[in-house]
C-alpha positions in Angstrom: 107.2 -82.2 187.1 108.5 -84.7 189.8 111.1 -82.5 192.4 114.3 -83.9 192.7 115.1 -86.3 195.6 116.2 -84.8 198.8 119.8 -84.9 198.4 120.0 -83.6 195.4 118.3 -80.2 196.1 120.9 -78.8 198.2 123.4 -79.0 195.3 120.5 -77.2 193.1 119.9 -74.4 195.5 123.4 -73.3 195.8 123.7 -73.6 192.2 120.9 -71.2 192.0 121.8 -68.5 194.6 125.4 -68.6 192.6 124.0 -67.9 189.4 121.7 -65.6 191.1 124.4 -63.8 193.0 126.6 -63.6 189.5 124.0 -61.8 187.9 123.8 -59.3 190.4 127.0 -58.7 190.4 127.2 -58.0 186.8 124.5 -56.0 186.9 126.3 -53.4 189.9 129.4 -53.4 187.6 127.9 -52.3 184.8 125.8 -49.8 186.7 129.4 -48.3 188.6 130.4 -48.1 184.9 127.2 -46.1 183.7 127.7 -44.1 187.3 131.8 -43.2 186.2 130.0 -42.1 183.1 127.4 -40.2 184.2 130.0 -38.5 186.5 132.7 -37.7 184.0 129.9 -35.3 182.6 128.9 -33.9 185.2 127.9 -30.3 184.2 130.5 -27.9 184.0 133.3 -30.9 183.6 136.0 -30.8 180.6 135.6 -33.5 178.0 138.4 -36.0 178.8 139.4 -38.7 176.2 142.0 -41.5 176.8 144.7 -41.2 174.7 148.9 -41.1 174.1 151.3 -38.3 173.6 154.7 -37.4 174.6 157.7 -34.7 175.3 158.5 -33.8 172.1 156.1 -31.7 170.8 156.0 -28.0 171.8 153.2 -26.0 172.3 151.5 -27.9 175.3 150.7 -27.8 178.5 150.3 -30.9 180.8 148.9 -31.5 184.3 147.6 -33.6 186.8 143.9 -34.2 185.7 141.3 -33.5 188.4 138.1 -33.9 186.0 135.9 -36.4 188.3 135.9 -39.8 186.5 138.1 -43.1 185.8 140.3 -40.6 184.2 141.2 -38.3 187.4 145.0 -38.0 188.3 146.0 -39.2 185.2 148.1 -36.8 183.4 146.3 -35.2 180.8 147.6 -33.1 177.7 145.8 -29.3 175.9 146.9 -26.6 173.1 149.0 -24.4 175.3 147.0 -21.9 172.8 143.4 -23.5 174.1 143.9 -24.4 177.4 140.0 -24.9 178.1 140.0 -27.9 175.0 139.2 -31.1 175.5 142.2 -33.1 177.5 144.4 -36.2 176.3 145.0 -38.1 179.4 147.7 -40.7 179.5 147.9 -44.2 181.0 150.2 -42.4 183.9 149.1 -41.2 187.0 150.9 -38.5 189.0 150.6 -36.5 192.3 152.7 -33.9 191.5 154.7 -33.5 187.9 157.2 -31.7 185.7 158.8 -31.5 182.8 161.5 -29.8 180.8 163.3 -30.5 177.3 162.2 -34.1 177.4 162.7 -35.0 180.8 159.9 -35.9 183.5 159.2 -36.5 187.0 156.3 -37.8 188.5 155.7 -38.0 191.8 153.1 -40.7 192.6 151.9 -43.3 195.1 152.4 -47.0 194.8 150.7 -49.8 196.0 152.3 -53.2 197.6 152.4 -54.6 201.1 153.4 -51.0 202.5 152.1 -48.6 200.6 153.9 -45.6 199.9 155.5 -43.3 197.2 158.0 -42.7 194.8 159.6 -40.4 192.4 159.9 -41.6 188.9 162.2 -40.5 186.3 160.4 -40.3 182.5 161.9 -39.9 178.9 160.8 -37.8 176.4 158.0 -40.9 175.5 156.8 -40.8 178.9 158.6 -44.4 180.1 160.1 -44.9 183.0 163.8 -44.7 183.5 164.6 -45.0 186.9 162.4 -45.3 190.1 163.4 -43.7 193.7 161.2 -43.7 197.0 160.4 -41.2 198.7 159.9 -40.5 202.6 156.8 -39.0 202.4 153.5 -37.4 200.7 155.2 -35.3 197.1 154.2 -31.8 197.7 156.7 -30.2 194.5 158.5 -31.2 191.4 160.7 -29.3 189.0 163.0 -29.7 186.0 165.9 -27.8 184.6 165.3 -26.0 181.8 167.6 -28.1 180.2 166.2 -31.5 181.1 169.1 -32.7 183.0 168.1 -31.6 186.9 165.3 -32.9 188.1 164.1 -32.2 192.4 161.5 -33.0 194.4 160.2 -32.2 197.7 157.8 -34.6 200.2 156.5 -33.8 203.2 158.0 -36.5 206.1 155.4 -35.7 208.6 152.5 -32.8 208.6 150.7 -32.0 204.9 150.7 -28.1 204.8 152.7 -25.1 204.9 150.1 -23.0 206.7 150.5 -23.8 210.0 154.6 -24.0 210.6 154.6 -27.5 212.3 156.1 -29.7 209.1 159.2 -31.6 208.1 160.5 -31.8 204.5 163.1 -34.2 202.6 163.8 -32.1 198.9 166.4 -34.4 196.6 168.0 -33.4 193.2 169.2 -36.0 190.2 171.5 -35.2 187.7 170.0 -36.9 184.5 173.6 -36.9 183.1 176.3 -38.2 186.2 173.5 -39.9 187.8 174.0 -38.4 190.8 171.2 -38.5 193.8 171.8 -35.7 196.5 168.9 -36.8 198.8 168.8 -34.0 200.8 169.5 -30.6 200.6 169.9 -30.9 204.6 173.6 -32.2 203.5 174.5 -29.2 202.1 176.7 -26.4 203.8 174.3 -22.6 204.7 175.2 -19.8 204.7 172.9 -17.2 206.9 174.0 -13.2 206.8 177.6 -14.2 205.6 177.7 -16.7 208.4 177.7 -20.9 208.7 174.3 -21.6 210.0 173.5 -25.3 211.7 170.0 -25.6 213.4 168.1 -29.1 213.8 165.1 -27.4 212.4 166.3 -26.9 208.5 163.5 -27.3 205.9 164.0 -26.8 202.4 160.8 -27.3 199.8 160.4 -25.6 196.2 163.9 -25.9 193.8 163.8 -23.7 190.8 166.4 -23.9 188.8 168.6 -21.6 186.6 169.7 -22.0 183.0 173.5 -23.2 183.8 172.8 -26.7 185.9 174.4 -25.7 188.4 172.7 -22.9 190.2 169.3 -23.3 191.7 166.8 -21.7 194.1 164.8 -23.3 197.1 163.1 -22.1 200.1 164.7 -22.6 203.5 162.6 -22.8 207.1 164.2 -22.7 210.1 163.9 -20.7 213.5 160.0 -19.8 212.5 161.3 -17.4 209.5 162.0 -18.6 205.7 164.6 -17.9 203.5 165.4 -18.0 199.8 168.5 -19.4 199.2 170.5 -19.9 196.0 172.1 -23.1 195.8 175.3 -24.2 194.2 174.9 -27.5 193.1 178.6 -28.3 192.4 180.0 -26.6 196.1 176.5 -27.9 197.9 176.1 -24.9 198.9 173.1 -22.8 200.0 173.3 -18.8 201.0 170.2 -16.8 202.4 169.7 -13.9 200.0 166.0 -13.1 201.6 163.8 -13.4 203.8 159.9 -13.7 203.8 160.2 -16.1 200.4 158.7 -19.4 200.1 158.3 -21.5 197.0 160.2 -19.8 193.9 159.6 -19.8 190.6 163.0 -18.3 188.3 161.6 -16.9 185.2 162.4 -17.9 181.7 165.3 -15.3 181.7 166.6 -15.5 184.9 165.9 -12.0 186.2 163.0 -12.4 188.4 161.2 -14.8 191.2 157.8 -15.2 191.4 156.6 -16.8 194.8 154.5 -16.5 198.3 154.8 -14.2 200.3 153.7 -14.4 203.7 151.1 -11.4 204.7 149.6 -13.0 207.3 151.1 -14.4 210.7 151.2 -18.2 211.0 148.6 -20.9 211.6 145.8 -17.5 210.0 143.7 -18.0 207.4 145.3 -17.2 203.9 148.8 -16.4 204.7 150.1 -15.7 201.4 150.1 -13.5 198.4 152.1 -13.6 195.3 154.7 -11.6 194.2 157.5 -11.1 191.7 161.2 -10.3 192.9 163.4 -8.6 190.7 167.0 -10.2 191.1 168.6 -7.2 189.5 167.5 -4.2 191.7 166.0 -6.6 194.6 162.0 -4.4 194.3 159.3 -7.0 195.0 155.9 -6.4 192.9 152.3 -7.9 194.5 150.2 -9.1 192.1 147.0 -8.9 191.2 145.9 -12.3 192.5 144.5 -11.2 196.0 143.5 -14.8 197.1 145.7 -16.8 199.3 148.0 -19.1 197.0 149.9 -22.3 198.8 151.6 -23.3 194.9 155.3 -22.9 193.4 154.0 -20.4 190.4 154.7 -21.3 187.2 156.0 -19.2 183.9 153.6 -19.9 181.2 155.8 -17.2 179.1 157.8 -14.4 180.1 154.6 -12.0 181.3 152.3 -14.8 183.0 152.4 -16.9 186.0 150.5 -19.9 186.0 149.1 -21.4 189.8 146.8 -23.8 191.4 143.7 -22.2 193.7 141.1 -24.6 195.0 138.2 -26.0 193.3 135.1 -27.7 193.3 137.2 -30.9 192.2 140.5 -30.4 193.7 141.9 -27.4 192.4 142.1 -25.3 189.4 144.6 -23.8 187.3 144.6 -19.3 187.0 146.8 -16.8 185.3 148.1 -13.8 186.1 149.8 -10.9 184.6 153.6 -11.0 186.3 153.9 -7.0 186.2 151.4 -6.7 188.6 148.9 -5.4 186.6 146.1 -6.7 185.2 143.2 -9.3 186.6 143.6 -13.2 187.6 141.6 -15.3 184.9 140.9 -19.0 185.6 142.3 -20.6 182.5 141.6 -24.6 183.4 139.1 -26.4 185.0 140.0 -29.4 187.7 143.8 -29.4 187.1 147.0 -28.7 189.3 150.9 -29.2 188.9 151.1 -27.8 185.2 154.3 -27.9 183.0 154.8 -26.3 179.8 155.8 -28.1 176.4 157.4 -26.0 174.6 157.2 -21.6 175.2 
């Protein structure tokens, strides 16, 4: 075979290496592909499947998806009765994430020039109905039991509660007057009966009560944390104790679930939870003895669901809310749970 002339091999030899150079790339692809695979089944991982669902239908529970794979972070879906089934994940991604008689929030980063965050409003079909950005790195996320409140809480500079040196920006949006309070810094305390203005005021963790109007949050200021009940239509917040970080209202109203700080700051695994009675004011330790930084959740009236790290993140437990009773791990790589439907 006669080579080509001289000027015409350069052309040739690029061509080559390109062709060359394309097949190795396809051939890296493909293997990433077979190496996502061959991680989202890694031993011990839940099965996770792709697929749709929405608000409407009672009886699940939903969370931030930590199974290693091209799945992770998405939101994923299980029988509230089967918890350890395999997982629906949605085509939405979330940090942190909520949701209460067909309203959503979802707390997640976005890309652009300057990356950052946002908060995003979702229906009852899980679309978007209103975006706002956010000052920082989402930390918590709640929604009224009625669906119309909906808070969140980032943190503006430091990532963890541990250690005292933080700042925090927690908003509320009313679903139905579409108003934005985008900091609960605005609002008026009230500290042992008395106005109280310090430079220092941190609130994180909004639980809200039945009426959409009343609310609980945790307030830091002066090294020592409060909770304080809020009154959304005076915007108004009053101490009513201290030593109480991250609250969870039960179904009913009657009790608090949240950490309480056993150890001093900046120690290893400060906290424990524990239940406060609103009615007679007694405080109950569970049985959870590890150190949990999480706003509880009510699965039902008797159990707290909370997030405890993991080999892939961090996993979801139960507890009994008497006290009673032993801490069982109930899902694998998941945090931020909500529940469809008690």
């Amino acid at each position: 075979m006669t080579p080509p002339p001289a000027r015409h091999r350069l052309p040739v030899l690029l061509a080559v290496t390109a062709l060359l150079l394309a097949g190795a790339l396809v051939a890296v692809v493909r293997a990433a592909g077979r190496a996502d695979e061959r991680d989202h089944s890694r031993p011990g991982q839940p099965t996770v499947n792709k697929g749709e669902w929405d608000l409407n239908h009672p009886g699940r529970l939903i969370f931030r998806n930590l199974a290693w794979g091209p799945l992770r972070d998405h939101l994923a879906a299980v029988p509230l009765t089967a918890p350890g089934a395999a997982r629906t994940a949605a085509p939405r991604d979330c940090l942190r994430f909520h949701a209460a008689a067909g309203t959503g929030i979802c707390l997640r980063s976005k890309g652009g020039v300057v990356p950052g965050h946002e908060a995003v409003l979702l229906d009852s079909r899980m679309r978007a109905l209103r975006r706002f950005p956010v000052p920082g790195i989402p930390t918590r996320a709640r929604v009224s039991p009625s669906g119309r409140l909906v808070a969140w809480t980032v943190f503006v500079s430091g990532d963890s509660y541990a250690g005292g040196a933080f700042s925090t920006r927690t908003a509320i949006y009313d679903t139905r007057t579409r108003t934005l309070h985008d900091s609960l810094e605005d609002f008026s305390v009230l500290v042992d009966g008395r106005r109280h203005r310090a430079v220092d005021h941190n609130f994180w963790g909004v639980t809200f009560a039945a009426d959409d109007t009343t609310f609980y949050a945790t307030l830091g200021t002066q090294g020592r944390t409060y909770l304080v009940r809020g009154n959304l239509s005076r915007r108004t917040l009053t101490a009513v104790r201290e030593n109480v970080e991250c609250p969870s209202l039960s179904p009913d109203g009657t009790r608090i679930a949240f950490k309480k700080r056993v150890r001093p700051k900046g120690a290893d695994a400060p906290w424990r939870l524990y239940v406060l009675d609103l009615r007679n004011g007694r405080e109950t330790p569970l049985a959870e003895r590890a150190s949990v930084d999480d706003q509880a959740l009510w699965r039902d009236r008797n159990t707290l669901l909370y997030a405890l790290p993991g080999d892939y993140g961090a996993d979801l437990w139960q507890v009994p809310a008497n006290g009673e009773g032993h801490p069982r791990k109930v899902v694998a790589s998941a945090v931020s749970p909500a529940v469809i439907g008690r």
